[in-house]
N, C-alpha and C positions, 0 to 999 in steps of 0.2 A: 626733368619733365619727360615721361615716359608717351611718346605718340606713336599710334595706331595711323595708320594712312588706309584707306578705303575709295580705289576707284577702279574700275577696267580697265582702265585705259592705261598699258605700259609706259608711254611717252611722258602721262601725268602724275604718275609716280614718280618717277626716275627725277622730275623736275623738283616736283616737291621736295625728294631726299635732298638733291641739289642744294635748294635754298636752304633746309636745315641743316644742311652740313657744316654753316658758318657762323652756329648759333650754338656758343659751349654748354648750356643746361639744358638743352636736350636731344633723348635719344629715342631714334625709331624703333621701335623692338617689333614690328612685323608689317607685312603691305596685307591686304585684303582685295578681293576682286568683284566677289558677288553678297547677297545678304548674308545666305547661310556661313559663310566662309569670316562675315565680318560680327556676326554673332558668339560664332566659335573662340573666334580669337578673344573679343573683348574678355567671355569668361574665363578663358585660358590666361592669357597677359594681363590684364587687370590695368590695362593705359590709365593714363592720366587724361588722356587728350585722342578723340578723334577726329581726324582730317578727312570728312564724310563729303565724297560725291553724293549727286541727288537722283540722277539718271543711272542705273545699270541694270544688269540682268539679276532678275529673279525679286525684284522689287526696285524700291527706293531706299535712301537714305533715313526717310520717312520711317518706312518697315523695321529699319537693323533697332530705332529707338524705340518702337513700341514693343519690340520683342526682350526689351534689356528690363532688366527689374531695377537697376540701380545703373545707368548708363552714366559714362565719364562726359568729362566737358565735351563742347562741338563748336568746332566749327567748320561750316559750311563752304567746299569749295566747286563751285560746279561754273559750267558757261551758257547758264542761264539765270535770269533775274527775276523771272516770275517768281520763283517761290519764297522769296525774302519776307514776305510777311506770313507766311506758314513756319518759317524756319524761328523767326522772333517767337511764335505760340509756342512750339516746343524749345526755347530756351535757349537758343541756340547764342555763343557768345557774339561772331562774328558768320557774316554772310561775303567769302572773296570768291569775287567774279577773273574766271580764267581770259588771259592768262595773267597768274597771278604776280604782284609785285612785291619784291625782297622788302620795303619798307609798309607794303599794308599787312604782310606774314606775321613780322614784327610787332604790329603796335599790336595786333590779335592773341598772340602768344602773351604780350604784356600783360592784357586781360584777364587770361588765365593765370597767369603770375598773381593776379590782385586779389583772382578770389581762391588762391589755395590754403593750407593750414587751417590752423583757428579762426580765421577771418570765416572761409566758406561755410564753415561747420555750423557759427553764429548765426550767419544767414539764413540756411536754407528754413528751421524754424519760423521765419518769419515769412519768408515765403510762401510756403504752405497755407499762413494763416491769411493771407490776402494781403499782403505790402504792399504799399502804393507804386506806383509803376514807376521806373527806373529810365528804362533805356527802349528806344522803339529803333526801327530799320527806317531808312527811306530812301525815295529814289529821285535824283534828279539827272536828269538826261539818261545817259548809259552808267551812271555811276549809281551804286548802292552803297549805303554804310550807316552804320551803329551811330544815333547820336545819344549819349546822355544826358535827360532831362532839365537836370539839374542846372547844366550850362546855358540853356537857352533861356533868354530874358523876357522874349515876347511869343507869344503862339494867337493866332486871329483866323478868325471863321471865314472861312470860305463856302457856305451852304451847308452838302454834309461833311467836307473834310475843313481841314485846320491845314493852315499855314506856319508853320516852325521859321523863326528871325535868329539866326546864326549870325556872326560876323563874317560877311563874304557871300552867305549862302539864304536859299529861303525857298527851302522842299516843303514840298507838298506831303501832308500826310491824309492818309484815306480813313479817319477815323474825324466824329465829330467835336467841337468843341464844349458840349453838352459831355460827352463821352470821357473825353480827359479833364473834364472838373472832377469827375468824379473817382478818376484813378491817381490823379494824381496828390503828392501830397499837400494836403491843407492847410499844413505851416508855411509852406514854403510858396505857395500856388495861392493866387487870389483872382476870383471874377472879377475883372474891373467894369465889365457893361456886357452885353450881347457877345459882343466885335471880340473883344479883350481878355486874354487870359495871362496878367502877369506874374512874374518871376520876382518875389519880395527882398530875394536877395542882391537880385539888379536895382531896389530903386534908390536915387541917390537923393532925391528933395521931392518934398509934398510941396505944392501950392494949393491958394485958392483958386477954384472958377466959375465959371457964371452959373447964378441961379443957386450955389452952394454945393456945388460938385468942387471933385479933387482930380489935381492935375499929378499925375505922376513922371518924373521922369525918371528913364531909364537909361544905366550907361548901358552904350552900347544897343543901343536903341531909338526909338522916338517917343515924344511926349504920348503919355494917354490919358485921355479925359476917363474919367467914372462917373456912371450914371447917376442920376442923384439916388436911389434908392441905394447901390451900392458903394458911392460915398458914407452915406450913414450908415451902414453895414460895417463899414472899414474903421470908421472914426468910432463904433461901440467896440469894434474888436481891439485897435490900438489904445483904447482908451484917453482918445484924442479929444 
């Protein structure tokens, strides 16, 4: 894996090389300091992967991708967290907050691992054409990080944002639950009421419940009741 590094800051270079230095598939083939300089390079070396501050002179991190025609992977490493949900719109795979750690470098780079080869290539076509949404950012306390949709069994309204049910965890997302009914995918995703957005391949038993609603449970989860309009919604779709 061929990476590009992009920051000003000598000290945050020098560390980055650092932590990749112990990672055998890949190699740095240049530092970058400002936009123009990380523009250059990308068309010059042709990385696989840039390691893009967000803050420097002569722009952003921001700027180096709007100006690429065909930009390599990103991920984002700066010491700030405001921009995590800017950095998810432009695609960004992972968003690390400085100062960075040798195992969240890791699981980042894996990422790019997953989508290289024929796998990426598959993809991006669908991409383009409006794929149901994947992966969002989130923030709890001073932590940011990548969660995959897929994994999470429950997601619940909180007015205009949604509440994401991890195992462990239960961040706050800034986007509504009206919003990701509709991004996300419909095989897998089911309105269970107002409140309720679950994950079909979490649920482990249907019951009955009162009035003729359906009780779902969820591993790794809690019970949730479905409204009765979207009880009878469910039971036309499972053919129950």
């Amino acid at each position: 894996m061929r990476v590009l590094i992009v920051d000003d800051e000598r000290l945050a270079r020098a560390e980055l090389r650092r932590l990749l230095a112990s990672i055998p598939d890949v190699e740095v083939v240049g530092e970058a300091t400002h936009v123009d300089d990380a523009c250059r390079q990308v068309e010059a070396l042709e990385p696989d992967l840039l390691l893009l501050d967000i803050q420097m002179p002569g722009g952003s991190g921001f700027d180096v991708l709007a100006r690429l025609d065909e930009p390599p992977d990103v991920i984002f490493t700066t010491a700030f967290d405001a921009h995590a949900v800017r950095a998810f719109s432009v695609n960004a795979l992972d968003y690390l907050l400085k100062p960075i750690e040798a195992e969240r470098l890791a699981e980042a780079l894996e990422r790019v691992r997953q989508r290289s080869g024929p796998a990426r290539r598959a993809s991006e076509p669908t991409q383009a054409s409006g794929a149901p949404l994947e992966r969002v950012f989130v923030k709890e306390g001073e932590r940011c990080w990548l969660v995959q949709l897929s994994q999470v069994p429950l997601i619940t309204s909180e007015g205009n944002y949604s509440r994401l049910h991890l195992a462990g965890h239960q961040p706050l997302l800034l986007r509504s639950l009206s919003y990701l009914e509709e991004k996300l995918d419909p095989s897998r995703f089911f309105r269970a009421s107002r409140q309720h957005l679950i994950n079909l391949d979490f649920v482990d038993t249907l019951e009955p419940g009162p009035g003729g609603t359906l009780v779902a449970r969820l591993r790794q989860g809690p019970e949730v009741e479905m409204s009765r309009r979207q009880s009878q919604r469910f039971r036309e779709r499972m053919s129950l």
